[in-house]
TIMAR-455398 format. One record per atom (N, C-alpha, C): residue number from 1; residue in one letter; atom name; chain; x, y, z. Coordinates in steps of 0.1 Angstrom, whole numbers, plus 5000, padded with zeros to 4 digits. Each point is the difference from the previous one (the first is absolute). Example, Ala and Ser with C-alpha at 12.3 -4.5 7.8 and 13.67 -1.06 7.14 Angstrom:
% TIMAR-455398
{site 1 'a' 'N' 'A' {5132 4943 5078}}
{site 1 'a' 'CA' 'A' {4991 5012 5000}}
{site 1 'a' 'C' 'A' {5009 5012 5000}}
{site 2 's' 'N' 'A' {4996 5011 4993}}
{site 2 's' 'CA' 'A' {5009 5011 5000}}
{site 2 's' 'C' 'A' {4992 5011 5008}}
This chain:
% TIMAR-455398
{site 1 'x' 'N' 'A' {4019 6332 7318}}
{site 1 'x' 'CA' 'A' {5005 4988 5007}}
{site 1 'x' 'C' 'A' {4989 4992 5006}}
{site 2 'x' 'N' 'A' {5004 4988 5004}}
{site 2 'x' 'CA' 'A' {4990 4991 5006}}
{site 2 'x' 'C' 'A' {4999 5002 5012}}
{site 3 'x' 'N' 'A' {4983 4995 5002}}
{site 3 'x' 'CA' 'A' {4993 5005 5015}}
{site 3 'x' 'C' 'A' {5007 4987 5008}}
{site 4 'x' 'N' 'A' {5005 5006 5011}}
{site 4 'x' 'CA' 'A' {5006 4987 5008}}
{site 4 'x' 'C' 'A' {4995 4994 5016}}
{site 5 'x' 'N' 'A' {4999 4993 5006}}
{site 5 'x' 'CA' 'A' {4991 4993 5009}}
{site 5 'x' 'C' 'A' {5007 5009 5013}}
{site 6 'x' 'N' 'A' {5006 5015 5001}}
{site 6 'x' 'CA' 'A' {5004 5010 5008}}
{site 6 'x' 'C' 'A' {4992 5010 5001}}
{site 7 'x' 'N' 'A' {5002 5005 5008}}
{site 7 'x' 'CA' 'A' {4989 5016 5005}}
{site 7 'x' 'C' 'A' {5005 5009 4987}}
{site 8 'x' 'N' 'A' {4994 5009 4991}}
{site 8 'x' 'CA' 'A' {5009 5007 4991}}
{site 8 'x' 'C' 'A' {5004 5011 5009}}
{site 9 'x' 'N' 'A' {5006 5010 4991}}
{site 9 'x' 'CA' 'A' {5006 5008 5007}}
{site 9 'x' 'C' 'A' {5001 5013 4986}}
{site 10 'x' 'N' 'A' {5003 5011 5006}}
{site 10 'x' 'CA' 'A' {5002 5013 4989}}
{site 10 'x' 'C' 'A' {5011 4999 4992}}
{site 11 'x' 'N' 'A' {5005 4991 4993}}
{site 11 'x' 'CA' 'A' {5013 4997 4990}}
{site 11 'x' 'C' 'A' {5004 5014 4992}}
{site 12 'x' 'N' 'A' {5014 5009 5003}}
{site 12 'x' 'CA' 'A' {5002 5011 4994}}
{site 12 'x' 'C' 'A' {5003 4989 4986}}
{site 13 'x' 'N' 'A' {4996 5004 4988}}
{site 13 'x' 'CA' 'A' {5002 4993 4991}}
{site 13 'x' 'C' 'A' {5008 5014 4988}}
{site 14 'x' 'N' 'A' {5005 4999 4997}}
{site 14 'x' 'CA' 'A' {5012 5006 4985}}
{site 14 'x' 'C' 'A' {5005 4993 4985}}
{site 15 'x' 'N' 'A' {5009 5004 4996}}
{site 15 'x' 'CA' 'A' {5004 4994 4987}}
{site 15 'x' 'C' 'A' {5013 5009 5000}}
{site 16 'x' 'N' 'A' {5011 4993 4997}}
{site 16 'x' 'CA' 'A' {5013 5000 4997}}
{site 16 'x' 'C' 'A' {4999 5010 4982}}
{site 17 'x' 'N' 'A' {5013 5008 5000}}
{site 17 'x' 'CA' 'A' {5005 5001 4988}}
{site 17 'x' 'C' 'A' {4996 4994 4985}}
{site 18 'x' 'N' 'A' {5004 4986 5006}}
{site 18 'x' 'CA' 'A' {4996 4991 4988}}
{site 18 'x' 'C' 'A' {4986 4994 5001}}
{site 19 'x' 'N' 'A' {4990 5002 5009}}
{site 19 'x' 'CA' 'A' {4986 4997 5003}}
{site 19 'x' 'C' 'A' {5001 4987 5011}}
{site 20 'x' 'N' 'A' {5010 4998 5004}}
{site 20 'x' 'CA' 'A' {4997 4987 5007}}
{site 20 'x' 'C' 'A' {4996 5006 5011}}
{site 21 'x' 'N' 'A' {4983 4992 5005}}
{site 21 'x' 'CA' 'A' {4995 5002 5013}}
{site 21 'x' 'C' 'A' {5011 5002 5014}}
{site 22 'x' 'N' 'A' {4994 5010 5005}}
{site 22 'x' 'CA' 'A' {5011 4999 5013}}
{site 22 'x' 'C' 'A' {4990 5002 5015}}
{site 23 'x' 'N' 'A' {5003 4993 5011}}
{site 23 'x' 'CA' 'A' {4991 5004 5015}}
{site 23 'x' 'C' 'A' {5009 5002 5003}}
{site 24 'x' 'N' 'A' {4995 5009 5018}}
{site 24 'x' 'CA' 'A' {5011 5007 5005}}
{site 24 'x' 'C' 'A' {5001 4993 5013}}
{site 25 'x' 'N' 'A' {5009 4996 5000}}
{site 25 'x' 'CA' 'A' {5008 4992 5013}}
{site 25 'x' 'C' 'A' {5002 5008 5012}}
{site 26 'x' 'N' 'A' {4989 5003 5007}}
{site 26 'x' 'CA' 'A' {5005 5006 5012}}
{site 26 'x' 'C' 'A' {5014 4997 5014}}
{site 27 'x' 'N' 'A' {4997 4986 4999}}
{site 27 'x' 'CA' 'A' {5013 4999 5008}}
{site 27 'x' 'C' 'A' {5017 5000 4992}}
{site 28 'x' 'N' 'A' {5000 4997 4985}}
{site 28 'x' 'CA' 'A' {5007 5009 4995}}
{site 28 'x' 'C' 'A' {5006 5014 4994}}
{site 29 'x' 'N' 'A' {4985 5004 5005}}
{site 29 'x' 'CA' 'A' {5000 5014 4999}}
{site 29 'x' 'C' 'A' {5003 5005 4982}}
{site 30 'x' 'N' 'A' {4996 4985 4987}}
{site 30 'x' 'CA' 'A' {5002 5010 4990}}
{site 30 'x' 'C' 'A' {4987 4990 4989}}
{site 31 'x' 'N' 'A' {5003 5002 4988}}
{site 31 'x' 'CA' 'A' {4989 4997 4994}}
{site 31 'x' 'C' 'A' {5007 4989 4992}}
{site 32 'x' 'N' 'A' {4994 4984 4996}}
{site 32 'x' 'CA' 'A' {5004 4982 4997}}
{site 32 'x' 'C' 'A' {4995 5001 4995}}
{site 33 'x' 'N' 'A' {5002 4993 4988}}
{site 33 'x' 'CA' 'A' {4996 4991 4986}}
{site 33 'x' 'C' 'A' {4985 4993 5005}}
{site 34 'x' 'N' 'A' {4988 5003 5001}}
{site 34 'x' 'CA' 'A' {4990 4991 5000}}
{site 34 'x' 'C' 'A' {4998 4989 4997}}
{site 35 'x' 'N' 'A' {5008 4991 5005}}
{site 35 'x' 'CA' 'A' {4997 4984 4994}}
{site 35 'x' 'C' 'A' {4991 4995 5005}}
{site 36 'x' 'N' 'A' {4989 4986 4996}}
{site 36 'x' 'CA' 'A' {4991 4995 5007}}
{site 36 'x' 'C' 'A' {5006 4994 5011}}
{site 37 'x' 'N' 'A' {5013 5000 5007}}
{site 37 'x' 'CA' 'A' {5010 4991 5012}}
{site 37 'x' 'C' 'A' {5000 5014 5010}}
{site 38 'x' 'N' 'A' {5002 5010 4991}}
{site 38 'x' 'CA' 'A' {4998 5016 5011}}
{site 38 'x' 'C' 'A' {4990 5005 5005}}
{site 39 'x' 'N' 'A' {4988 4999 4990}}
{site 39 'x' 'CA' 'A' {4989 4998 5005}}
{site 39 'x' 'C' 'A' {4993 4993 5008}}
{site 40 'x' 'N' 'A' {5002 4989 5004}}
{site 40 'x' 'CA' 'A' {4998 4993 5011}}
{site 40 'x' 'C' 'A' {5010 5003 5012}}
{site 41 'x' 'N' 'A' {5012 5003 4995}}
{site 41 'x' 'CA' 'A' {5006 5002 5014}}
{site 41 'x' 'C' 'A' {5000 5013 5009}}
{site 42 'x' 'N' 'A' {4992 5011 4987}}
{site 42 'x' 'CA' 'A' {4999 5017 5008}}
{site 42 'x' 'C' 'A' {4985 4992 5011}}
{site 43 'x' 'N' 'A' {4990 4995 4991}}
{site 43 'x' 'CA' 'A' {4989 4995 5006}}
{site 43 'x' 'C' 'A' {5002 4993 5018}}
{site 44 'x' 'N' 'A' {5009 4991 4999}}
{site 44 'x' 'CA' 'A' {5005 4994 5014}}
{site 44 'x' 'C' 'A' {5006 5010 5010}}
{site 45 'x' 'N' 'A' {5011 5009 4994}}
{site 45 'x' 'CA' 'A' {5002 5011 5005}}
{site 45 'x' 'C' 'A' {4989 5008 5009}}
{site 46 'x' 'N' 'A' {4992 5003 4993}}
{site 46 'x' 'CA' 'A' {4990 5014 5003}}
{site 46 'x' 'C' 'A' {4991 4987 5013}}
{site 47 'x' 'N' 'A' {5000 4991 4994}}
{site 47 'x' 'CA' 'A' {4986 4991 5010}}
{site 47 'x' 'C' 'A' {5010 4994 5014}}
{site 48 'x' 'N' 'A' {5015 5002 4997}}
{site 48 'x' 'CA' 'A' {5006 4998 5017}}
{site 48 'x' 'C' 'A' {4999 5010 5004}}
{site 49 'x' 'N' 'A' {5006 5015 4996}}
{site 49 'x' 'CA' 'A' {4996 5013 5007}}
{site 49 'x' 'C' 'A' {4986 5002 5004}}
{site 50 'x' 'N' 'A' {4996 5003 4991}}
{site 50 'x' 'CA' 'A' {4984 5003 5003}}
{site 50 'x' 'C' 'A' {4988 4993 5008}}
{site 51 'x' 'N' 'A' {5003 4983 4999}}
{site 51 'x' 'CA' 'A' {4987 4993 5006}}
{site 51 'x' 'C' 'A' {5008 4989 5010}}
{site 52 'x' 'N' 'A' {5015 5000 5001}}
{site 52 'x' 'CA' 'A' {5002 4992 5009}}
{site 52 'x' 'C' 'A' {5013 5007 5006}}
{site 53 'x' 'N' 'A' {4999 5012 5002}}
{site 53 'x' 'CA' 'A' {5014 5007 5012}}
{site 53 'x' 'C' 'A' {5012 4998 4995}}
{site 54 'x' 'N' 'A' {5001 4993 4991}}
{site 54 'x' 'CA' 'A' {5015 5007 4997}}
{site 54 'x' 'C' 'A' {5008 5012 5000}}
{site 55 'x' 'N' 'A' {5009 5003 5006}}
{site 55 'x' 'CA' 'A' {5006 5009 5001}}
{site 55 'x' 'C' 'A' {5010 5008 4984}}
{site 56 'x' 'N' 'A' {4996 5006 4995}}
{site 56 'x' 'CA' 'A' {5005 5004 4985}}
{site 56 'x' 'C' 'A' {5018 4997 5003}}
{site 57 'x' 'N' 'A' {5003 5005 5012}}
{site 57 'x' 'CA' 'A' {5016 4998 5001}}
{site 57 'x' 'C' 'A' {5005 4990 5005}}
{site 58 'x' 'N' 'A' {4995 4990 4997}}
{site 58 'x' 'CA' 'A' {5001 4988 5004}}
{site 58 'x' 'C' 'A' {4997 4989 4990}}
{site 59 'x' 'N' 'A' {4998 5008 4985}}
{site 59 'x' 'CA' 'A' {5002 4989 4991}}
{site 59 'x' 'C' 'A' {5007 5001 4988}}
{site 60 'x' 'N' 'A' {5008 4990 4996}}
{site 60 'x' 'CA' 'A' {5010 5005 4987}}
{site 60 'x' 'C' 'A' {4996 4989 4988}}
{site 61 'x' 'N' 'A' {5000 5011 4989}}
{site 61 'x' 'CA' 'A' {4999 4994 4988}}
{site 61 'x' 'C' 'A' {5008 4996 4991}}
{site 62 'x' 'N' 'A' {5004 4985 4996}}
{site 62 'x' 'CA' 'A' {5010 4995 4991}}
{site 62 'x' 'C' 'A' {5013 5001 5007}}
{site 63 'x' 'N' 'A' {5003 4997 5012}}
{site 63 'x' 'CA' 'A' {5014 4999 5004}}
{site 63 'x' 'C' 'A' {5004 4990 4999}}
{site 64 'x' 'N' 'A' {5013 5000 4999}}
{site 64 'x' 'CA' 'A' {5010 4994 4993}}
{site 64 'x' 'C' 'A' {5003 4991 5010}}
{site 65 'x' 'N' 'A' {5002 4991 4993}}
{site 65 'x' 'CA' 'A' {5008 4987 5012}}
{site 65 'x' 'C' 'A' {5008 4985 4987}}
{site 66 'x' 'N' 'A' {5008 4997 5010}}
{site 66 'x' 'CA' 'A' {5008 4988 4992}}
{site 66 'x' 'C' 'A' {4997 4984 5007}}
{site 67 'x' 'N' 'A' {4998 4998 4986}}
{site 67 'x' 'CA' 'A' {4998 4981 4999}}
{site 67 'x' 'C' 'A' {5007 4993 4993}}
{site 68 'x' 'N' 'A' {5009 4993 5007}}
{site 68 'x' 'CA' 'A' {5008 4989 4989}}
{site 68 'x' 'C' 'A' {5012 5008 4991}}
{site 69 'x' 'N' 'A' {5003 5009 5003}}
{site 69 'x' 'CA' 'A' {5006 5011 4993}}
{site 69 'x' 'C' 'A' {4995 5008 4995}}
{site 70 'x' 'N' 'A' {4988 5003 4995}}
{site 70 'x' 'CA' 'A' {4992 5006 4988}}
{site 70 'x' 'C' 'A' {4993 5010 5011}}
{site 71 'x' 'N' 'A' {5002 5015 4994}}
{site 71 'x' 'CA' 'A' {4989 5010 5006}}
{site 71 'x' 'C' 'A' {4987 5001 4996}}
{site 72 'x' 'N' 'A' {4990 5001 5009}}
{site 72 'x' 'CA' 'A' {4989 4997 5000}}
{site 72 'x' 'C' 'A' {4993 5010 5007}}
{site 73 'x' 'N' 'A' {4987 5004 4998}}
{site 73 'x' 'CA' 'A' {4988 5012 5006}}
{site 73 'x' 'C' 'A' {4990 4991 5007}}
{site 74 'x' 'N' 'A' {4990 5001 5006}}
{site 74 'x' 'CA' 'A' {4994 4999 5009}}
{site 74 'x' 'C' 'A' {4989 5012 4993}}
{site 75 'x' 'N' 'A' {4989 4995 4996}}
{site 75 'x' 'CA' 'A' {4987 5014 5000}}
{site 75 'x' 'C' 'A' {4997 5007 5010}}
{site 76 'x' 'N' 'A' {4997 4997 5012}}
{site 76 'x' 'CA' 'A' {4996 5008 5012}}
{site 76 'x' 'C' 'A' {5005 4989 5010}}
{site 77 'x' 'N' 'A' {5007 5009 5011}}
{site 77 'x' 'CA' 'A' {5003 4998 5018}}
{site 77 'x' 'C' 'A' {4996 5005 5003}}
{site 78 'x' 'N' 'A' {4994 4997 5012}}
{site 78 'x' 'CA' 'A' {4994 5008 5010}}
{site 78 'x' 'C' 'A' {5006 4998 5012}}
{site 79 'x' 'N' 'A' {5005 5007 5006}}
{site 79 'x' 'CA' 'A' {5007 5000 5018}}
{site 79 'x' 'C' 'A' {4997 5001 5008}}
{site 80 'x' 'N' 'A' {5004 4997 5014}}
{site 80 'x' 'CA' 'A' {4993 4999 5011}}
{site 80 'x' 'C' 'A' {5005 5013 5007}}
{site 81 'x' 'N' 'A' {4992 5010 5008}}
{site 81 'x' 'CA' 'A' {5006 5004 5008}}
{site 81 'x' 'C' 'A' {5015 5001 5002}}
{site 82 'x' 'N' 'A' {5006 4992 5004}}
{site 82 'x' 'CA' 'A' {5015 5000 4999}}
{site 82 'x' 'C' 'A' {5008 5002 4988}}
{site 83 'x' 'N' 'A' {4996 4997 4989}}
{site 83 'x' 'CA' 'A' {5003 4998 4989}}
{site 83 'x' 'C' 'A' {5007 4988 4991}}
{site 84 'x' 'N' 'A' {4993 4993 5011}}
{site 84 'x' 'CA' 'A' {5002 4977 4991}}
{site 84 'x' 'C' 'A' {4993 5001 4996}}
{site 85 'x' 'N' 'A' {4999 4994 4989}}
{site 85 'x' 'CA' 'A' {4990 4994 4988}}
{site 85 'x' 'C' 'A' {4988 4991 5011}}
{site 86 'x' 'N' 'A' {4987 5007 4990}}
{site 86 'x' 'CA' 'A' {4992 4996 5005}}
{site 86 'x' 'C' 'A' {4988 4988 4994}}
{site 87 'x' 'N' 'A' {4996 5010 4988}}
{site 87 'x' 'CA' 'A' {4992 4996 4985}}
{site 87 'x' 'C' 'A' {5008 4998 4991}}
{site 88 'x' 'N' 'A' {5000 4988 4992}}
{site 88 'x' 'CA' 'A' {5010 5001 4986}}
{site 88 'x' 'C' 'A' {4986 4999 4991}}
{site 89 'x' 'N' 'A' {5001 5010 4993}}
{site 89 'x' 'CA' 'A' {4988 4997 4985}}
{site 89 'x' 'C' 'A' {5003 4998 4990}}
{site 90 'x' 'N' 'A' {4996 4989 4993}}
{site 90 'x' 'CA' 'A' {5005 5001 4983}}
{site 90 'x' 'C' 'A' {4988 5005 4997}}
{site 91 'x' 'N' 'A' {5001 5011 4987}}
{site 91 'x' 'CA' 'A' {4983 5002 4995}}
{site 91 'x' 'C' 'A' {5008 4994 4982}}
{site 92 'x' 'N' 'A' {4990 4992 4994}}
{site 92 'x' 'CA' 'A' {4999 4997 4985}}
{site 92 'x' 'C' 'A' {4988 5009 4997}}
{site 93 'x' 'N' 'A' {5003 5000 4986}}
{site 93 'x' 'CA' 'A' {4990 5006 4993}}
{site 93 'x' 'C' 'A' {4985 4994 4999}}
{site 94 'x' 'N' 'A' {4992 5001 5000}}
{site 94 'x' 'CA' 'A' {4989 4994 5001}}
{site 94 'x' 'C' 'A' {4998 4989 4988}}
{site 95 'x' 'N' 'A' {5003 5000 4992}}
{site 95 'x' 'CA' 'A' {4997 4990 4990}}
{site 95 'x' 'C' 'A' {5011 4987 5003}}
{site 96 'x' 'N' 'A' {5011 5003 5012}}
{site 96 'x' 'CA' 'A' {5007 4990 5002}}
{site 96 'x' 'C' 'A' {4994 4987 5014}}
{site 97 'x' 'N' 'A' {4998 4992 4998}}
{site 97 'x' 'CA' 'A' {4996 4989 5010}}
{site 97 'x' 'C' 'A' {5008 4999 5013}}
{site 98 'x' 'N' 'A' {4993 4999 5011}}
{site 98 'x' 'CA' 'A' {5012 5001 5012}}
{site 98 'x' 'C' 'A' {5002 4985 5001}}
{site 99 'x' 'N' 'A' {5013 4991 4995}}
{site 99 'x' 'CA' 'A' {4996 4989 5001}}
{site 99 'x' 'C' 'A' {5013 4992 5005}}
{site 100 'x' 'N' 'A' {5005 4994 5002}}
{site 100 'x' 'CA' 'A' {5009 4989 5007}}
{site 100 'x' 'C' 'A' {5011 5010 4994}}
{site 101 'x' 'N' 'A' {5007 5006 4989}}
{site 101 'x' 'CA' 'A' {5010 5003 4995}}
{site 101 'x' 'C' 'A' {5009 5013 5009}}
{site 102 'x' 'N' 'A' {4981 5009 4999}}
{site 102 'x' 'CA' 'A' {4998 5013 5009}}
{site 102 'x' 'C' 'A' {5006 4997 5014}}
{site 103 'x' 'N' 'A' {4993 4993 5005}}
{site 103 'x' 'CA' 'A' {5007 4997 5015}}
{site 103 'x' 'C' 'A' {5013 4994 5005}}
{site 104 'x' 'N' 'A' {5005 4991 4988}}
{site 104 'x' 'CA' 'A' {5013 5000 5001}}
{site 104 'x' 'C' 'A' {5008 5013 4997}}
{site 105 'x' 'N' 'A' {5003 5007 4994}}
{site 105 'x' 'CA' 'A' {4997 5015 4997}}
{site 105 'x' 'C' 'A' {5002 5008 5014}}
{site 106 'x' 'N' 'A' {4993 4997 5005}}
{site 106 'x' 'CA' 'A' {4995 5012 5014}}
{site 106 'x' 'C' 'A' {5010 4997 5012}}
{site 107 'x' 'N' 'A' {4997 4981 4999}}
{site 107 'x' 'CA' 'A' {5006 4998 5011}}
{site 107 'x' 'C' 'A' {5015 4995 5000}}
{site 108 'x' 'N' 'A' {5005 5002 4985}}
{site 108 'x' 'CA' 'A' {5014 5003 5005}}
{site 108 'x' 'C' 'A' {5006 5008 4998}}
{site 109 'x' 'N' 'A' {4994 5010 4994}}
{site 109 'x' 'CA' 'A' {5001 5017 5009}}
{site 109 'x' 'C' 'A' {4998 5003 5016}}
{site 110 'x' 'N' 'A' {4990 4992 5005}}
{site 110 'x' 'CA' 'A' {4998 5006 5012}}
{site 110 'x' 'C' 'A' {5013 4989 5010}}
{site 111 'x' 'N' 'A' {5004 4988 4992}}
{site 111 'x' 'CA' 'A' {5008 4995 5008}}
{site 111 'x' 'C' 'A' {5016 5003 5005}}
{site 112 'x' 'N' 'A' {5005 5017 4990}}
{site 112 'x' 'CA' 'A' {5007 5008 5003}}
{site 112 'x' 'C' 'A' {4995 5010 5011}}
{site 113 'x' 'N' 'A' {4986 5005 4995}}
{site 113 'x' 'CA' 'A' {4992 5010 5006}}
{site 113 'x' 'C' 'A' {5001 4994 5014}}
{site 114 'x' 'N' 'A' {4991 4990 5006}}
{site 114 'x' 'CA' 'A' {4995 5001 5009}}
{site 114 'x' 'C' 'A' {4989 5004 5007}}
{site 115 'x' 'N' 'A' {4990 5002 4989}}
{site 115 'x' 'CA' 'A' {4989 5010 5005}}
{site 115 'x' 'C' 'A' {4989 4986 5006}}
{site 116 'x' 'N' 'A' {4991 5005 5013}}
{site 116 'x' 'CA' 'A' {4993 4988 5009}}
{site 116 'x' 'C' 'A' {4986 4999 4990}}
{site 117 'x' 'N' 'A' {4997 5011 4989}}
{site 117 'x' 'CA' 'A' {4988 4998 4996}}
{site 117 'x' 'C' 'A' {5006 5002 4984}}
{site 118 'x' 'N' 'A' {4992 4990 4990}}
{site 118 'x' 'CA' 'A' {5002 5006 4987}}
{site 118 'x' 'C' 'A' {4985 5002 4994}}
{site 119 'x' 'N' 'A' {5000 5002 4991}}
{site 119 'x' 'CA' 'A' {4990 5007 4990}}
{site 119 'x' 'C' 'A' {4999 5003 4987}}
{site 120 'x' 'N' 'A' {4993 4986 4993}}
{site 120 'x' 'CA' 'A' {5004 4999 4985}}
{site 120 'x' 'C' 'A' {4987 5005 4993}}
{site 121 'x' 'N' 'A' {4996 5010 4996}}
{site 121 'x' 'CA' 'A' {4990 5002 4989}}
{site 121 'x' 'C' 'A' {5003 5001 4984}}
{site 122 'x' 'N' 'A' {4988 5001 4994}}
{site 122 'x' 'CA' 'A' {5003 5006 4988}}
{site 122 'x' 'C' 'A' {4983 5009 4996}}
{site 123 'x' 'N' 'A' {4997 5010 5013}}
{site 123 'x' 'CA' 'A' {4989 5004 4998}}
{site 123 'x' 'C' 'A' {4986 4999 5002}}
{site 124 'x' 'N' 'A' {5002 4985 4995}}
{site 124 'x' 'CA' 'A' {4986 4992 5001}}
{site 124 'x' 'C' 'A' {4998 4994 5008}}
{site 125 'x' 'N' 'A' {5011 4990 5007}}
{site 125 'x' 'CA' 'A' {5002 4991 5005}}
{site 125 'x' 'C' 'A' {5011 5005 5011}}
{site 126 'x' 'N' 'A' {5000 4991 5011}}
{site 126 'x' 'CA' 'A' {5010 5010 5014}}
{site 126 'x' 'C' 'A' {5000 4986 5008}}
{site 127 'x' 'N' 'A' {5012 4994 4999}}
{site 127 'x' 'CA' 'A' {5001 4990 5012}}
{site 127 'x' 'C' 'A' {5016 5007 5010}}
{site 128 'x' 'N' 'A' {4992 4997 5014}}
{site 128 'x' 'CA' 'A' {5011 5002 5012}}
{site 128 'x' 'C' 'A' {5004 4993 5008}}
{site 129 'x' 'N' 'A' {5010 4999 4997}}
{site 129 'x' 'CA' 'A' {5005 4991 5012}}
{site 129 'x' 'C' 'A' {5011 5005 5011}}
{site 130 'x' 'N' 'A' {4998 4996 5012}}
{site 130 'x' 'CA' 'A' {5010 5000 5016}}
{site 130 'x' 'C' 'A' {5009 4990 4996}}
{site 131 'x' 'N' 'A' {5015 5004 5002}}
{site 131 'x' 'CA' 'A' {5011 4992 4994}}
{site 131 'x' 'C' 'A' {5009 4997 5017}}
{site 132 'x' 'N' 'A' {4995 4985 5004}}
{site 132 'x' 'CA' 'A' {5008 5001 5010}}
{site 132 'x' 'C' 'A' {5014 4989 4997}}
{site 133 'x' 'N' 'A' {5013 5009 5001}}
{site 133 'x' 'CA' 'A' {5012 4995 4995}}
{site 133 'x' 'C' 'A' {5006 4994 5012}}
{site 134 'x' 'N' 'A' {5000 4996 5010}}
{site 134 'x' 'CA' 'A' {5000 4991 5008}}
{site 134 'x' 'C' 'A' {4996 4984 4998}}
{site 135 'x' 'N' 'A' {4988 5003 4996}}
{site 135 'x' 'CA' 'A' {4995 4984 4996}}
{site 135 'x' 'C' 'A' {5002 5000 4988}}
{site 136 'x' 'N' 'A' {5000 5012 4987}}
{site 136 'x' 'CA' 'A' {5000 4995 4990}}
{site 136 'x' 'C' 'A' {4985 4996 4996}}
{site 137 'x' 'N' 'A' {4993 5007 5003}}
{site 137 'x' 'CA' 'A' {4987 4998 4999}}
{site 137 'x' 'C' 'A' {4992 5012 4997}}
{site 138 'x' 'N' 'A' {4989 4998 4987}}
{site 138 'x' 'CA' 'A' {4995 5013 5000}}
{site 138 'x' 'C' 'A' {4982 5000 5002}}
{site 139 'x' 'N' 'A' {4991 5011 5005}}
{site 139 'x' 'CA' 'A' {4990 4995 5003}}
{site 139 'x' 'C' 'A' {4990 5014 4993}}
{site 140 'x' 'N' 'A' {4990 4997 4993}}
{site 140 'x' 'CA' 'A' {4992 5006 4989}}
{site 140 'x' 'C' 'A' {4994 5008 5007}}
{site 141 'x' 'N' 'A' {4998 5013 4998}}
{site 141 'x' 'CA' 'A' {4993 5009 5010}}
{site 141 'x' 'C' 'A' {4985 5007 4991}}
{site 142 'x' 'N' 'A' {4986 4995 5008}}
{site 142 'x' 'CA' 'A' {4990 5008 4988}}
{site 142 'x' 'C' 'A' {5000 5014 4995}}
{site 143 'x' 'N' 'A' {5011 5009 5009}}
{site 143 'x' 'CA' 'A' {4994 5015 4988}}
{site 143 'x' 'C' 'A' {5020 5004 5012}}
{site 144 'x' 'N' 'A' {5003 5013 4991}}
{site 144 'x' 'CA' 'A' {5011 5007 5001}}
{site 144 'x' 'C' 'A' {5001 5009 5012}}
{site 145 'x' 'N' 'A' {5004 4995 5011}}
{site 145 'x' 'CA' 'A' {5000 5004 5017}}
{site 145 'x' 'C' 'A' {5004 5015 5000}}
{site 146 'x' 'N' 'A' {4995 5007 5002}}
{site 146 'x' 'CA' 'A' {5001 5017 5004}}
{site 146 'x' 'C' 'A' {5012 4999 5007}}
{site 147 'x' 'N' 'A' {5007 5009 4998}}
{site 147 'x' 'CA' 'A' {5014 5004 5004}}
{site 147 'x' 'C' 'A' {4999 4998 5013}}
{site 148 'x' 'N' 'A' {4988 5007 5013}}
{site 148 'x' 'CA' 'A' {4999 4997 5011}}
{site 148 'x' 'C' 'A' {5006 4984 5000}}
{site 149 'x' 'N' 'A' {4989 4992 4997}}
{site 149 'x' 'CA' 'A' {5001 4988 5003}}
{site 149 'x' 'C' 'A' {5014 4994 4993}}
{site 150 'x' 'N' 'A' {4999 5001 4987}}
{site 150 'x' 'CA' 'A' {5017 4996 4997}}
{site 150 'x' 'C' 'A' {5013 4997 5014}}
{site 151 'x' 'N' 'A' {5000 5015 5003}}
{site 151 'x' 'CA' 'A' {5010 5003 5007}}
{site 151 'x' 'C' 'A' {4994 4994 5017}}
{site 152 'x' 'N' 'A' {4990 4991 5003}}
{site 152 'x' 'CA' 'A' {5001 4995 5012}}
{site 152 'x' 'C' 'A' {4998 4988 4995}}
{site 153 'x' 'N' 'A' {5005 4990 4988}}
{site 153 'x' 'CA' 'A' {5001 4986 4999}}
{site 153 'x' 'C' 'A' {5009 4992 5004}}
C-alpha cells in the first residue's frame, strides 16, 4: 500500500480464502477487505488514538445514518465525552482529490450529524474545519485539535 502523509503504524496485515488482502480492524475487533479508502482510514484511526488522545471508545466506524431517505455510513465519528458527535471524518482513498464534490459529501452528512469539527482526508492531504451551525459558518483550522483541545472548543 501507499506511504501516506500519517505517522505509520504496525498494520496486522492477512489474505482471505480467496487472497483478497485483509487489515485488522481493532475497533471492530475483526479483519476488512484492504482497500486503498481502508487504508487510509485504519491510518487516521491509529494517529487519533495514538498522537492526539483519542479515546478508542469513543470512536465509531461507518455508522449508519439517514439522508433524504437513503441510508448512509459515515467513515469515522469521534465523540465527546458525553457521547455528541464531535469529529466527523470522511477518509478517500488516496488517489481520490479532496475537492468541492468531497465536501459537499461531508457536509451533508455532518448536517444530520452535527459534529463542531469535520475532517476530510484522503492520506495525503487533511483539511479541518470548526463548523459553527449557528452562523452557518465554517472556519479552516491548520492541523487536527487533540481530543483535549477538541473537547474545550
Amino acid at each position: 500500500m501507499q506511504a501516506l502523509d500519517l505517522p505509520p503504524f504496525e498494520a496486522k496485515l492477512t489474505q482471505s480464502a480467496t487472497n483478497q488482502p485483509l487489515i485488522w480492524d481493532g475497533l471492530r475487533r475483526k479483519h476488512v477487505v484492504l482497500t486503498p479508502e481502508e487504508w487510509v482510514r485504519q491510518h487516521v484511526v491509529h494517529y487519533l488514538i495514538n498522537h492526539l488522545g483519542y479515546p478508542r471508545g469513543l470512536l465509531a466506524l461507518e455508522r449508519g445514518l439517514r439522508y433524504n431517505q437513503r441510508q448512509k455510513r459515515t467513515d469515522l465519528l469521534a465523540l465527546d465525552p458525553s457521547g455528541q458527535p464531535l469529529l466527523l471524518v470522511e477518509c478517500k482513498a488516496p488517489s481520490v482529490a479532496i475537492d468541492a464534490a468531497v465536501a459537499r459529501q461531508a457536509t451533508t452528512y455532518n448536517q444530520t450529524i452535527g459534529a463542531p469539527l469535520l475532517l476530510l482526508t484522503n492520506g495525503l492531504v487533511h483539511y479541518c474545519w470548526r463548523v459553527n451551525f449557528a452562523t452557518r459558518t465554517n472556519e479552516r483550522l491548520e492541523e487536527i485539535p487533540t481530543f483535549a483541545d477538541a473537547t474545550t472548543l
